[in-house]
Steps between C-alpha positions, in 0.01 A plus 500: 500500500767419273425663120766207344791694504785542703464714766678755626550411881668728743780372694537771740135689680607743785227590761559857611149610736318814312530711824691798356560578129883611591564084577281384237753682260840449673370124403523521143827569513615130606484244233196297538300337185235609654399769760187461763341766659313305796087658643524173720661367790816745565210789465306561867190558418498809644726595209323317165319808370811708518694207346250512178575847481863418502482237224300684269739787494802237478315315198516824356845615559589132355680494175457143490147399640485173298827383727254607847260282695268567796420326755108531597331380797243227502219456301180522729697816705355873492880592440537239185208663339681905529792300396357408173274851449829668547713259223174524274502872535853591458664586136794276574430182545788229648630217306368227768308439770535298822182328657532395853300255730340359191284173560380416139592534137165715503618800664792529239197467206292763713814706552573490097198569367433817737861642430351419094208664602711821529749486219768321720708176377761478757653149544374339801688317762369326835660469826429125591452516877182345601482114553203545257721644196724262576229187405368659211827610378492329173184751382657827642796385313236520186338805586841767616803562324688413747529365908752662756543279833414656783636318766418733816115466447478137427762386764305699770167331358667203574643570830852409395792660415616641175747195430636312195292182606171719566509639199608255261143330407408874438768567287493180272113551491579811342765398232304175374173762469718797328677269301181380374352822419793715376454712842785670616644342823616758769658372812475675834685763607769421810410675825828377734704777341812457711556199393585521115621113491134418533400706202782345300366169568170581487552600079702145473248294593190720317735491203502129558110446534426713187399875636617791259454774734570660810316738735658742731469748779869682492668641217843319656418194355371551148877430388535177623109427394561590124879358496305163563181529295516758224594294168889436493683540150694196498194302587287666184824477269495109544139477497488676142769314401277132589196662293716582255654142485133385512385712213785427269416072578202624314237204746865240485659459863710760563825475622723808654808500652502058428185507715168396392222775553167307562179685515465600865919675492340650158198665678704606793705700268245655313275608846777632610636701188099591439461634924869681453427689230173598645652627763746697314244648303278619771795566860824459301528866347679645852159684564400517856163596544589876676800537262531892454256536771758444816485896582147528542402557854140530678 
């Protein structure tokens, strides 16, 4: 649901389970883009209503909201629906919110226009997960802000393991749609944790296929995630310098460095200046979303 401009896409989204407000907050101290407070799968159920309670109060305590997401449970679910009475009722609302087990670009519209319906405007991402999704991924692409992989759901759909073969039509899917769209693309996070060499070359090859993001479960791994993905200096400082070559051809070839810049080097360098200082603008400023907040407790 891209409005034409460059969007500000997180690099970094760390899950942390709203089951106690103490390790909601502890959190925002590590240096995500973007922190989620999950309702869903690492909640029993046992535990959801307490876990509302618990993200209300956090949303509260955040001095940052717009830099917070929350993770909701399905559409069509008794606990979706206090969920999104809670969200619509609280005076804080969160920056984002993640839809899971979505089939159709219709739940994000119906998901939209009731969070409208009560004054809310968060962006809204979708888990792609079902086989479903997954075919229609060009219109959710239209209808969210953005699509975070979720490998664990879809590869047990499947009845395969989460692999770099099994989820590779997935994943390219998922860029072609995004890139259409201007939808932020949000790979999934890693769940073999002892094994950091598969996390390293997990971000080379989503680098490679065109994802801008990166989910994940454990704060241990946000450096290597935004060492990889956030936007890196040297790359923007060349890129500004091919627009600027580009600008001063005034519509002659432009040549930099006794290269020729043709148009598709020319709009490389301006997406990427355009997405970089998005980024800055909005996750570049050194503000964590619990910044100032670390010594709250429950």
């Amino acid at each position: 649901m891209s409005d034409g401009g460059a969007r500000a896409i997180p690099r970094s989204i760390l899950y942390t389970p709203a089951l106690s407000l103490a390790r909601v907050v502890k959190a925002w101290s590590y240096d995500a883009d973007v922190h989620l407070m999950d309702l869903e799968d690492s909640v029993p159920p046992q535990d959801r209503a307490t876990a509302r309670m618990v993200c209300r109060t956090a949303l509260e305590k955040s001095p940052a909201p717009e830099r917070v997401a929350v993770r909701v449970n399905p559409l069509g679910t008794l606990d979706a629906v206090h969920d999104l009475a809670m969200l619509a009722d609280s005076p804080v609302r969160p920056g984002y919110l993640v839809m899971t087990m979505v089939r159709s670009a219709t739940e994000v519209t119906l998901l939209r226009e009731t969070l409208a319906s009560a004054g809310a405007h968060p962006e809204i991402y979708v888990t792609l997960e079902t086989p479903e999704a997954v075919a229609r991924v060009d219109a959710v692409a239209e209808a969210a802000d953005g699509i975070v992989l979720g490998s664990a759901d879809l590869a047990a759909t499947l009845g395969i393991e989460i692999t770099w073969a099994g989820m590779l039509a997935a994943r390219q899917a998922m860029v072609l749609a995004c890139a259409r769209y201007g939808a932020a693309c949000i790979d999934t996070a890693n769940f073999r944790l002892a094994k950091p060499d598969v996390l390293a070359d997990e971000l080379t090859l989503v680098r490679e296929l065109g994802f801008q993001g990166k989910a994940t479960v454990h704060p241990s791994e946000l450096n290597t995630i935004n060492k990889a993905l956030r936007p890196d200096p040297e790359n923007l400082r060349q890129a500004r310098r091919v627009t600027d070559a580009v600008r001063d051809a005034a519509g002659a070839i432009a040549v930099l460095d006794g290269d020729m810049v043709g148009p598709p080097f020319a709009r490389l360098a301006r997406t990427t200046v355009e997405q970089g200082d998005a980024w800055t603008a909005r996750f570049g400023g050194g503000t964590r979303a619990g910044r100032g907040a670390e010594g709250s407790t429950a």
